[in-house]
Every structure is written in C-alpha cells, then in structure tokens.
C-alpha positions in Angstrom: -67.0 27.7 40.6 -66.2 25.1 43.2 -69.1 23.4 44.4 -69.3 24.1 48.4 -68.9 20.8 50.3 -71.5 19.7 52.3 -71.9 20.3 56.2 -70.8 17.1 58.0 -73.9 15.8 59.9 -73.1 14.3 63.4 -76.5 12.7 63.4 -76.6 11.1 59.9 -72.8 9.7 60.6 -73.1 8.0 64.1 -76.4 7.0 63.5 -74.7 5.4 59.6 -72.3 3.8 62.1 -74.4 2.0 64.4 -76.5 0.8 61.9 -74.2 -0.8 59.9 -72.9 -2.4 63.5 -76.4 -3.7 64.0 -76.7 -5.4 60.4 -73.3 -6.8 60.4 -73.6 -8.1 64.4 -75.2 -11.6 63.1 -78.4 -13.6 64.7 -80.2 -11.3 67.0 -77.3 -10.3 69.1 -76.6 -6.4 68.9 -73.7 -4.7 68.8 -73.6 -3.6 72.7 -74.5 -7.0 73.9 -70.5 -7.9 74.4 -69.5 -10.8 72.1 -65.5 -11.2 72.2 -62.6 -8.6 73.3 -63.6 -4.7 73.5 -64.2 -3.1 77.1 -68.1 -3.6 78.1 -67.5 -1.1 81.2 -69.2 2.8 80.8 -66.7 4.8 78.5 -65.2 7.4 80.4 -62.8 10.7 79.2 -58.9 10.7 79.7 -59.7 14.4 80.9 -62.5 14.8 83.2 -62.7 11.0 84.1 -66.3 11.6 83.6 -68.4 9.0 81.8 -69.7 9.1 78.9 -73.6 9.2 78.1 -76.4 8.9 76.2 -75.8 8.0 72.5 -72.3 8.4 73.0 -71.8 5.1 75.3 -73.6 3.1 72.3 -71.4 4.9 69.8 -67.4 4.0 71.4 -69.4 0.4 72.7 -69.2 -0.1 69.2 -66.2 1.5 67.9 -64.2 -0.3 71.0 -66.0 -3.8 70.6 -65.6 -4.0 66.7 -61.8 -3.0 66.9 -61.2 -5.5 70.0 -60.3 -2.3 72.5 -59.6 -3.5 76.1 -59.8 0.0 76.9 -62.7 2.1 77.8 -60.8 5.1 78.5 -61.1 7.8 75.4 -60.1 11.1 74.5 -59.5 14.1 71.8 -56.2 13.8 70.2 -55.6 17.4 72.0 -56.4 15.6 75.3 -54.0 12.8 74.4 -51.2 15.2 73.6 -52.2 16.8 77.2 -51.4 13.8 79.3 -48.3 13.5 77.4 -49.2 10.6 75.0 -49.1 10.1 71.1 -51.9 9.1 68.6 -50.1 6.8 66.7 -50.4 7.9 62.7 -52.4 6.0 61.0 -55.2 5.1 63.3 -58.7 5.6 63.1 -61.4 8.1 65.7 -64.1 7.2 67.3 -67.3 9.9 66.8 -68.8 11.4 69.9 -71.5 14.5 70.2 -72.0 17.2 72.3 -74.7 20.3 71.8 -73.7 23.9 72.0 -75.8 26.2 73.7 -76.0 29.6 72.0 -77.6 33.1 72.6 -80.1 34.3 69.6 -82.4 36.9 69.1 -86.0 36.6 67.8 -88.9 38.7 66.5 -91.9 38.2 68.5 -94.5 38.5 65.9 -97.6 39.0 68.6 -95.8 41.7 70.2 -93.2 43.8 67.8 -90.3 43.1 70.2 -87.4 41.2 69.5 -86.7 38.0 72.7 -83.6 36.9 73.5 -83.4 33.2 73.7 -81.2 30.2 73.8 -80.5 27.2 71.2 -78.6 24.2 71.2 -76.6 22.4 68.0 -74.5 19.6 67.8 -71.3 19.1 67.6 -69.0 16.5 66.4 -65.8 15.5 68.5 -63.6 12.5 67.2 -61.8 10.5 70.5 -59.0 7.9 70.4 -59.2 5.3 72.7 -56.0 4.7 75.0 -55.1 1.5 72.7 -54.4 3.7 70.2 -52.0 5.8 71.6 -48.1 5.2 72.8 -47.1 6.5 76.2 -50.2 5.8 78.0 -50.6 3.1 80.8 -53.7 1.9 82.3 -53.4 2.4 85.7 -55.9 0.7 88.3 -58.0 3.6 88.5 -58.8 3.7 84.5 -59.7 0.4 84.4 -63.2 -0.4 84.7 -64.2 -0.7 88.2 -64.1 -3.6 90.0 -67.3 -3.4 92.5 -66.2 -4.1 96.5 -68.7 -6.6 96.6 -70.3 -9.6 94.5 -71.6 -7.9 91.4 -74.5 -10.5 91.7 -75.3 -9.8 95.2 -75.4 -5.8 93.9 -78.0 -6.8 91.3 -80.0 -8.1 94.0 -79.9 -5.4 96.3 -80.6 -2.8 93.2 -83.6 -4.5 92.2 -85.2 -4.7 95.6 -83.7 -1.1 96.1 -86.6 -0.1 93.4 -89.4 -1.8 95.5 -91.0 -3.3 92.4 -93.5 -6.1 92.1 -91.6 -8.8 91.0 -93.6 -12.0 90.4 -91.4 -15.4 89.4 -93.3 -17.8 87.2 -94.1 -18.8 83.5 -92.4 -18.9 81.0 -91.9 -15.3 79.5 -89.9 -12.2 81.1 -92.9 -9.0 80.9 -93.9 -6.0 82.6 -97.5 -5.8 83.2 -98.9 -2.0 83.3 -102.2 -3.1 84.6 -101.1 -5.0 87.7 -98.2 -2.2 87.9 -95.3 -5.8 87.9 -93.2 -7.4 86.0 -93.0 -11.2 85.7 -90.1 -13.1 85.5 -89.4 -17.1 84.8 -88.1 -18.8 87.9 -84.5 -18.4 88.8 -83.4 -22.2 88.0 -84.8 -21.7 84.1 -82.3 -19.5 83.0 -79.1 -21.4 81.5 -75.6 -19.8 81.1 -74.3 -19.2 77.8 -70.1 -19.0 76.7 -70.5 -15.1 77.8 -72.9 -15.2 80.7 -73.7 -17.3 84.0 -77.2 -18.1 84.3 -77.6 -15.3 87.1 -76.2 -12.4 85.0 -79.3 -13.9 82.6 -81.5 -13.5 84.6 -80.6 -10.0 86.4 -79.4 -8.9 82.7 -83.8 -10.0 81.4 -84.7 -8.0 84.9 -83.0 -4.9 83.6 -84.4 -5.0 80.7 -88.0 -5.1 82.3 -87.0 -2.3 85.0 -86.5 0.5 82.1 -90.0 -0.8 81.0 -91.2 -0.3 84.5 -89.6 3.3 84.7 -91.4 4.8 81.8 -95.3 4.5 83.1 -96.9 7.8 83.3 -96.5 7.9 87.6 -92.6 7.5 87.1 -90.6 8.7 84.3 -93.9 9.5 81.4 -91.7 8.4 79.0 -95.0 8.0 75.9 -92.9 8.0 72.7 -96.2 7.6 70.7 -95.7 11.1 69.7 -92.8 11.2 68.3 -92.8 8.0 66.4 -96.1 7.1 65.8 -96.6 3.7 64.9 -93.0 2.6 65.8 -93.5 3.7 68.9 -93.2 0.0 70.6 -90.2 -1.6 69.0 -88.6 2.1 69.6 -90.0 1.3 73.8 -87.9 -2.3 73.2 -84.6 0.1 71.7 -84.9 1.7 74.8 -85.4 -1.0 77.4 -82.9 -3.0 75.4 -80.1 0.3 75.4 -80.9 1.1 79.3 -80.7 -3.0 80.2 -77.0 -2.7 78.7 -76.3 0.8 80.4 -77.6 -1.1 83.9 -75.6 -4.0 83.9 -72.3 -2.4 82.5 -72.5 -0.1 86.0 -73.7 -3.4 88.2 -70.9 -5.5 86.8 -73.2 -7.7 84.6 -72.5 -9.4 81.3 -75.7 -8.6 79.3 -77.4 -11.8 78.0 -78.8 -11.0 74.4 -82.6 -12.4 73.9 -84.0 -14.3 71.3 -87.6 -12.9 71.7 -85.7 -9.5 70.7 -84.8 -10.5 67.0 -88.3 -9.3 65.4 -87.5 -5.6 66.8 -84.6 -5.3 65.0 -85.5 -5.3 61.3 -88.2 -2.3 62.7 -85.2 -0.4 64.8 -83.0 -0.6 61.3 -86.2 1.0 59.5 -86.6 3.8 62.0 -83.2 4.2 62.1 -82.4 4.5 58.5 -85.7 6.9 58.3 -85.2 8.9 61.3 -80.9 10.1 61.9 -82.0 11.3 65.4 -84.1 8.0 66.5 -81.2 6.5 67.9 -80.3 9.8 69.7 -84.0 10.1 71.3 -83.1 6.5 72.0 -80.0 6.4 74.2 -80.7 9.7 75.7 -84.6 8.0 77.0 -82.6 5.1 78.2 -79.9 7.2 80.1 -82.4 8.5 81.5 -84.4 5.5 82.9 -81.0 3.9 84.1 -80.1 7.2 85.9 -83.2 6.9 87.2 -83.4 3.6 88.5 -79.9 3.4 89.9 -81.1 6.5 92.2 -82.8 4.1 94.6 -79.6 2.0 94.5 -77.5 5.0 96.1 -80.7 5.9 98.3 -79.7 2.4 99.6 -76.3 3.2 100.4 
C-alpha cells in the first residue's frame, strides 16, 4: 500500500521560510529591514488592490527582497490569467495564508444537546509577483504610493498625532511603562547610513518604541506572557521590531536596522523553530499595534 503523503502545513512552511531568511540575512539586520532591490512598500493583491497583512506582508517582504522584486503588486496565478497576463514557466510562488471559517456541530456534554458553532483553518495560497509575469505593466497606481507631502514631515505629524510623552535625551531609544514615555536620543545623534538619512533613523527607532507604547494594558493589553512564557520579551521586541517596519513602509520611511536588536534574534530563531505559529501571533500583534497607532494619524486628517 502506498503510504498517504502528508498534509502540507501552511504554518510549518512560511514560518521554515522566514527563518531561513533571518539566518541567512547576515549581522543583525533582518530580512524586512530593506537591504538592496526588492519593493519595501505594503504588498498589495492584483485583484482587490487590497494590502496585504499580518504575516503575510513579512512573508512576500521576503520572497520580493531575496529575489530583487521591484514590485509589490502580487497575485494567484488564476488572478494573473484574469487581468490578461502570463506566469512565465519556470518561476517560482510566493506563500501567503488565509483562514476559512466553517460551520460545525458539537455535543454539549453539560447539557445533552448538540451547538452549532464556527471554526477557522488555514489555508495556503501561492501568489506571483508582477515581475514574474509577461503582459503586465506597472501603472502609477500600482506602484507604491508616493505620499503628497514630505514623508518626514508625515512622521512628524503621526507621532504627535498619538499625543505621547516623548522625552529627547541619553543615550538609549526606551519606553518607560512607569512614567507612561518613551525616551529618545536627541535628534542631531542619529547618523545616516547607505540606506537611511539620519531622520528616517530616528522616526524609524520612534516606531519601534510607539508599538511598545501601544501594548500597555490602558491601550492595546497586548501581555504575551501567556502564551510564551519566558520568551515573552524578545517575542514583545519581534513585535515592536515587525510593527516599526509595517509603520514606516506606510509613512514612507526606510527602516534603520539596530544594533542593540542583535541579542533578540538567536531567541526569535528558538521560538520560532519551537513554536510554527510564533511568528503568526507575531505579525498579526504587530498589525494590530500599527493599525492602531496610524488611527490617530487619520483622526488628524
């Protein structure tokens, strides 16, 4: 008898891929911190025009930044094949996930009676990204989108848009729970690098402290203690460091990778390697935050 192949796991596989991004990306820069080619803008679908979200930005970041993509527009090779276009043979998809909702049926033990309920269960889609297709054209509107006004001067206005304490001084970038602020160094400390200006550094180290911010128990009780026990800060760091990158690709912002970030990322590997749906709980936490905190950016408006 043939043995039955096993059930492809959508959780095992994209977490597989992003960690083996993470290891290969070198130093302590990670593989959504943009390095050279491959769009940095919010993917979005060749379909709906809708972006992308949650673990599934991370997972075509990587796809589209390790192949050297300029693209961030992606679809199913049905979609391609919709808008006219051609997969060309021989290249290679991209793995995104979405959950399907489901009607069951289940004995209440208490009472006798059987419950209707609902549950969810991912499922794998594989996209192509408009580079790898023939008869496509990126048109202004599918490139990534060009704000109306200095992308700097946005930061600014999203960060005071958040009413935040924000204290300049020192040496280190922090949030402080007890005082309810973050602490920054002073503007004129932060250097550019080849990839960034020295004001994308510093708005890029703000994000990073805003999804912090986000997650105290009055805003967002994002306490992930539960779930991962003792890993439960460097997973906080994942998040602030996934929602920093999710922040500045919709502000315009080059994210600046961090130095003080490299001892996180031998524990992220471990949880991830330990835990396929850490990286899901991850992105989906940061989405979240960044959602969050862009809302008093539109509030603004």
């Amino acid at each position: 008898m043939a043995r039955k192949s096993q059930t492809f796991d959508v959780h095992q596989e994209i977490t597989n891929r992003i960690v083996d991004a993470i290891e290969t990306a070198g130093d302590f820069r990670l593989p959504w911190i943009k390095k050279t080619g491959g769009s940095f803008a919010r993917p979005v679908n060749v379909a709906s025009k809708n972006p992308y979200n949650g673990v599934n930005v991370v997972s075509l970041w990587v796809s589209a930044l390790a192949a050297e993509f300029p693209s961030n527009v992606w679809g199913t090779y049905r979609q391609w094949q919709e808008k006219g276009c051609q997969v060309r043979k021989g290249e290679k998809s991209s793995l995104v996930v979405f959950y399907k909702t489901f009607e069951v049926e289940d004995l209440n033990e208490q009472t006798g009676e059987v419950e209707a309920g609902e549950r969810m269960i991912a499922r794998a889609s594989r996209v192509f990204n408009a580079a790898q297709v023939d008869g496509f054209e990126i048109e202004a509107e599918d490139l990534p989108e060009e704000p109306a006004f200095d992308p700097i001067a946005r930061a600014e206005r999203f960060a005071a848009a958040t009413g935040v304490n924000i204290e300049e001084g020192g040496d280190q970038a922090c949030f402080i729970p007890s005082l309810d602020m973050i602490r920054m160094p002073e503007r004129r400390r932060f250097t550019g690098t080849d990839s960034t200006t020295a004001a994308e550094g510093f708005y890029s180290t703000l994000a990073h402290e805003l999804v912090h911010w986000s997650g105290v128990e009055k805003r967002l009780a994002r306490d992930m203690s539960g779930r991962f026990g003792d890993e439960a800060y460097a997973i906080e760091e994942l998040v602030a460091e996934l929602g920093a990158a999710f922040l500045c690709a919709d502000l315009g912002i080059t994210a600046e990778p961090r130095e003080d970030h490299a001892c996180y990322i031998k524990n992220w590997l471990a949880v991830l390697k330990n835990d396929k749906k850490a990286i899901f709980t991850a992105a989906a936490k940061a989405s979240q935050a960044a959602c969050w905190l862009l809302g008093y950016d539109r509030h603004e408006v």
